[in-house]
Short mmCIF file of the C-alpha atoms (twelve columns), coordinates in Angstrom:
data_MODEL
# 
_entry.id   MODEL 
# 
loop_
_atom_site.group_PDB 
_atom_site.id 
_atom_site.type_symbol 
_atom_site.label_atom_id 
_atom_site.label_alt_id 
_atom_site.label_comp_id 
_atom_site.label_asym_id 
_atom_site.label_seq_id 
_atom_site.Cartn_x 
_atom_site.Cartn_y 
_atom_site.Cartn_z 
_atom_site.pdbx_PDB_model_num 
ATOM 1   C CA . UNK A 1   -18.978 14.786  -12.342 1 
ATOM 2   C CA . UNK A 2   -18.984 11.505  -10.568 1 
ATOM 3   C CA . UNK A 3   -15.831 10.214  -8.826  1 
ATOM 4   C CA . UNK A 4   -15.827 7.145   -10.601 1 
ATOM 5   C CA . UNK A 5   -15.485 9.315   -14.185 1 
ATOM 6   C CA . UNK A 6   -13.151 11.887  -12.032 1 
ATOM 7   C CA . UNK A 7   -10.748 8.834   -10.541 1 
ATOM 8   C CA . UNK A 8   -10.921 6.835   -14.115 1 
ATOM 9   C CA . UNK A 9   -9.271  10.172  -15.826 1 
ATOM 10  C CA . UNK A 10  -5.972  10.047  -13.160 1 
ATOM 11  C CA . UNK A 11  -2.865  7.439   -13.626 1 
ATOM 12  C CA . UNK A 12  -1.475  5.458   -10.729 1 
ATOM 13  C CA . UNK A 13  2.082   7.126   -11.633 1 
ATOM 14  C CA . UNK A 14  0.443   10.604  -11.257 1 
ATOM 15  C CA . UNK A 15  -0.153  10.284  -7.927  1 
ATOM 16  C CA . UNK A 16  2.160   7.530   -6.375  1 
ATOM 17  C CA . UNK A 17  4.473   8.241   -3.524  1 
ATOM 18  C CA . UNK A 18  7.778   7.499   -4.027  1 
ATOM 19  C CA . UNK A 19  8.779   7.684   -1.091  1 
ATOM 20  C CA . UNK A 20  9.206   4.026   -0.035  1 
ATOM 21  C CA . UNK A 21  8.440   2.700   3.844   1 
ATOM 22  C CA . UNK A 22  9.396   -0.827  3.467   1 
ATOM 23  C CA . UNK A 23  9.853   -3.596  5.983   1 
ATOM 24  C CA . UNK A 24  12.649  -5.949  5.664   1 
ATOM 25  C CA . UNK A 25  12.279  -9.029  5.460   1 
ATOM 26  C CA . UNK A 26  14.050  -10.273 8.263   1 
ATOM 27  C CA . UNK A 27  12.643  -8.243  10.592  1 
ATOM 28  C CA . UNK A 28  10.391  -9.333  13.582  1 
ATOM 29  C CA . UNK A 29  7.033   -8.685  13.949  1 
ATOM 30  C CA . UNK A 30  7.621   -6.757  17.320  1 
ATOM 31  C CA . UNK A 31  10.275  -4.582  15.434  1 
ATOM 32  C CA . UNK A 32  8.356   -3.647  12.567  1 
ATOM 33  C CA . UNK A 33  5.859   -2.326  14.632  1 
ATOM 34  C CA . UNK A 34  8.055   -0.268  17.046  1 
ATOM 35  C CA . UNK A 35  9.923   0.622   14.226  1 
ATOM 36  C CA . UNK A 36  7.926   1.095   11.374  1 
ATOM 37  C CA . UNK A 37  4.064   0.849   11.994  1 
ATOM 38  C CA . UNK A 38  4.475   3.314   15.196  1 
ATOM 39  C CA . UNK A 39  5.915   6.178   12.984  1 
ATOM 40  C CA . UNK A 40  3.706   5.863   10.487  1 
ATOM 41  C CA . UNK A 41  -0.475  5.978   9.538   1 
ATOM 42  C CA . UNK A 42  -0.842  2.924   7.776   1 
ATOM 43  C CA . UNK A 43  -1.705  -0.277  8.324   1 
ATOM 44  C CA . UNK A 44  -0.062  -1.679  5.486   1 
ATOM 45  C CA . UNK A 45  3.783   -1.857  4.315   1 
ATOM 46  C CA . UNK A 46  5.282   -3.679  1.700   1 
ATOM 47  C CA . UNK A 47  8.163   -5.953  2.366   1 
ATOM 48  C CA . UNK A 48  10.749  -5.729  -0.197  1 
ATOM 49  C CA . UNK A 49  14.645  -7.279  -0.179  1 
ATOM 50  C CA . UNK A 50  16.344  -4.118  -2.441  1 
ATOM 51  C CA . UNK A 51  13.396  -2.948  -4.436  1 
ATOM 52  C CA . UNK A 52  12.336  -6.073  -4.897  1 
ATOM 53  C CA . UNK A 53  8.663   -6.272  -3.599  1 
ATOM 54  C CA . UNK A 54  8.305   -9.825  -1.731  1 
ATOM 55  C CA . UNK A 55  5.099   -8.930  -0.025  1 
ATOM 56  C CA . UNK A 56  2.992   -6.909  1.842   1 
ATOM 57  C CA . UNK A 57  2.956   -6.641  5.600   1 
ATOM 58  C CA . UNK A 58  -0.671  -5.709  7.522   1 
ATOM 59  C CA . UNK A 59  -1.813  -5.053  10.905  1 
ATOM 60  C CA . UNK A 60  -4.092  -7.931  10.562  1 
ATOM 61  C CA . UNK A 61  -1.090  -10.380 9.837   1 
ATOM 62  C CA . UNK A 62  0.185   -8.929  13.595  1 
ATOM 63  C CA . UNK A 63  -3.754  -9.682  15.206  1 
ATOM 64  C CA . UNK A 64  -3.845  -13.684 13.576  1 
ATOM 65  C CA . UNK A 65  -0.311  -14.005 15.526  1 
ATOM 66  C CA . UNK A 66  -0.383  -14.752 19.508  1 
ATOM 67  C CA . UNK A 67  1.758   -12.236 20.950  1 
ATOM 68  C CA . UNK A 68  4.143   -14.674 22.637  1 
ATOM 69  C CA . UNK A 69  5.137   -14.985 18.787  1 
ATOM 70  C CA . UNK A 70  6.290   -11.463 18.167  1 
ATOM 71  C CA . UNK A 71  9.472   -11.205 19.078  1 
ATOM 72  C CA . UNK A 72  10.552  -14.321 17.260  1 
ATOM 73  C CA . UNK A 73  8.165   -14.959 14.048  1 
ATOM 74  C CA . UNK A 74  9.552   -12.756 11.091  1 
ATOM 75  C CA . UNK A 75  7.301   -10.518 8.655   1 
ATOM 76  C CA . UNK A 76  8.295   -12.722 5.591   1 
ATOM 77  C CA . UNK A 77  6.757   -15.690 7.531   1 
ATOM 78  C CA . UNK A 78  3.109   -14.222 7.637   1 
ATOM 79  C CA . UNK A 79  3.389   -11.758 4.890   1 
ATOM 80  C CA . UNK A 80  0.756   -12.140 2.204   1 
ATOM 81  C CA . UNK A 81  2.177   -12.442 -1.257  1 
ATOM 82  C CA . UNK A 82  1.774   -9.987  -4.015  1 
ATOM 83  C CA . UNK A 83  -1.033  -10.701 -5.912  1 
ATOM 84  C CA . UNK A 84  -2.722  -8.653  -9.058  1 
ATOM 85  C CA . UNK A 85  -5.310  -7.943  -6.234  1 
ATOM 86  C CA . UNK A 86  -3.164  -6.195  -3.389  1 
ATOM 87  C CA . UNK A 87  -0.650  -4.335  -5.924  1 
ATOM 88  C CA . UNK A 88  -0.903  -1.545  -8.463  1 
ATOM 89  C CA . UNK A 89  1.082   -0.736  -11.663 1 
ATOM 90  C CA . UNK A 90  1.747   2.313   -13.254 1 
ATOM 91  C CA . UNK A 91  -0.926  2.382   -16.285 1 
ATOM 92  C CA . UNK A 92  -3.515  1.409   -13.586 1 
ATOM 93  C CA . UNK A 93  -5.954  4.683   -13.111 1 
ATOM 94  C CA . UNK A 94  -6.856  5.927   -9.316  1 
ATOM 95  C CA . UNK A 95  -10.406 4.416   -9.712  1 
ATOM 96  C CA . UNK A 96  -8.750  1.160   -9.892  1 
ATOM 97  C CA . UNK A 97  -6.768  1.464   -6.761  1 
ATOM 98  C CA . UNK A 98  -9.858  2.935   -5.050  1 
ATOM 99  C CA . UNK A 99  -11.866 -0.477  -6.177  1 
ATOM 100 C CA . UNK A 100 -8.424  -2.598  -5.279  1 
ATOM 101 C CA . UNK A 101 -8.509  -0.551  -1.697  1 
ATOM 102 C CA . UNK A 102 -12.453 -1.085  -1.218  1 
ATOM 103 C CA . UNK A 103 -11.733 -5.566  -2.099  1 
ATOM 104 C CA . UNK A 104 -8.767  -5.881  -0.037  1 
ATOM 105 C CA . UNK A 105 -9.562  -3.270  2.827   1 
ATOM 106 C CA . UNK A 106 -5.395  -2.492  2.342   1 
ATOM 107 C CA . UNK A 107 -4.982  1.534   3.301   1 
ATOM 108 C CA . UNK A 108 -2.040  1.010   0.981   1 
ATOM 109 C CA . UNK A 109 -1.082  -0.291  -2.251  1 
ATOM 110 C CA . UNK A 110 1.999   -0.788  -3.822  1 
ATOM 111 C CA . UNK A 111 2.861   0.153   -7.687  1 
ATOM 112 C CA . UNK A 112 5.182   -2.677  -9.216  1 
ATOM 113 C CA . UNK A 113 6.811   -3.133  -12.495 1 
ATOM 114 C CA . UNK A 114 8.594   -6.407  -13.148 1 
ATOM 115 C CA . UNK A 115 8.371   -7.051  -9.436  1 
ATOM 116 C CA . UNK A 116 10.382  -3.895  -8.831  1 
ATOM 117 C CA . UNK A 117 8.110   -1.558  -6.063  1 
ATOM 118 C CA . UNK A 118 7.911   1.931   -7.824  1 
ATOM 119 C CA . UNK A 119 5.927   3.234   -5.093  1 
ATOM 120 C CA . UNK A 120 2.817   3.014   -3.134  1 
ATOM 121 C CA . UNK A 121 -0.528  4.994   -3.197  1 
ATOM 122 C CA . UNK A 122 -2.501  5.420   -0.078  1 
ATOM 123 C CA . UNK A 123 -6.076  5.895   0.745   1 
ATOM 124 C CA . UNK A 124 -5.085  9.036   1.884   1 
ATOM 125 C CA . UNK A 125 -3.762  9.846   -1.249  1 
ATOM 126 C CA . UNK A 126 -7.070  8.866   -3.253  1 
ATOM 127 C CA . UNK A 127 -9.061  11.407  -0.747  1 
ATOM 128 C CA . UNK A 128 -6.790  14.246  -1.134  1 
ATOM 129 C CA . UNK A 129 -7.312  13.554  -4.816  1 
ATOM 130 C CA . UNK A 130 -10.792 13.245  -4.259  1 
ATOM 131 C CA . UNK A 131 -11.037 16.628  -2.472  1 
ATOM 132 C CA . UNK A 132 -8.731  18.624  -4.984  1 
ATOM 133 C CA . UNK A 133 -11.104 17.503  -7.612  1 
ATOM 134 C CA . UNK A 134 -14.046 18.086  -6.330  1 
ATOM 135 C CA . UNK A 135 -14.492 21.503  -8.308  1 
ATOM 136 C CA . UNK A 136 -14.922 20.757  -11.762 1 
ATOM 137 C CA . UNK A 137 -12.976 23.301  -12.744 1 
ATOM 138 C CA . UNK A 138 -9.705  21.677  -11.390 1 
ATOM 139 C CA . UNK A 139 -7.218  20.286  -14.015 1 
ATOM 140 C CA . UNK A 140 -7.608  17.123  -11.192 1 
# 
């Protein structure tokens, strides 16, 4: 079976994280990447005032920015907004985060609902999938 028909059979919600890294928006560049982006493997965090997605935070937003700039530029000021093409909901299946992932080059999407973040899926998440279903005989 290809992984296009294997990813089109899985829901979003079935394979979300809910477990939420989130920057705030307040926060400076230089702090969100001491404190967030150094403890974790992505590249990508949503920013989010309650659970209230506002945006999404990248390591590319960091590179545009001259580093003189970091400790006084906050994440909401260069965040890119959430957009149908950087964010996920829950009826989505995992072959369209896997397509969303492959447009944006984000190694993380979040899954909203009425601009609420439910959770995020990570390409790390798509190639575990990937791997547990790679015998056909898996109920993934």
């Amino acid at each position: 079976m290809r992984v296009k028909d294997l990813l089109g059979k899985i829901m979003v919600k079935e394979i979300m994280n809910t477990e939420l890294p989130a920057l705030n928006p307040s926060m400076t560049v230089i702090d969100a990447l001491k404190d967030k982006f150094l403890q974790i493997d992505y590249g990508t965090l949503p920013i989010t005032s309650g659970n209230k997605i506002l945006g999404i935070f990248t390591l590319l937003n960091v590179k545009r920015l001259p580093r003189s700039k970091w400790n006084t530029i906050k994440v909401s000021d260069v965040m890119d907004r959430v957009s149908k093409n950087n964010t996920l909901n829950l009826a989505d299946r995992a072959i369209v985060a896997l397509t969303k992932m492959i447009k944006t080059r984000l190694d993380l999407l979040p899954v909203v609902e009425d601009s609420k973040l439910m959770g995020i899926v990570t390409q790390d998440d798509l190639l575990r999938l990937i791997d547990h279903m790679k015998d056909a005989d898996s109920p993934y």
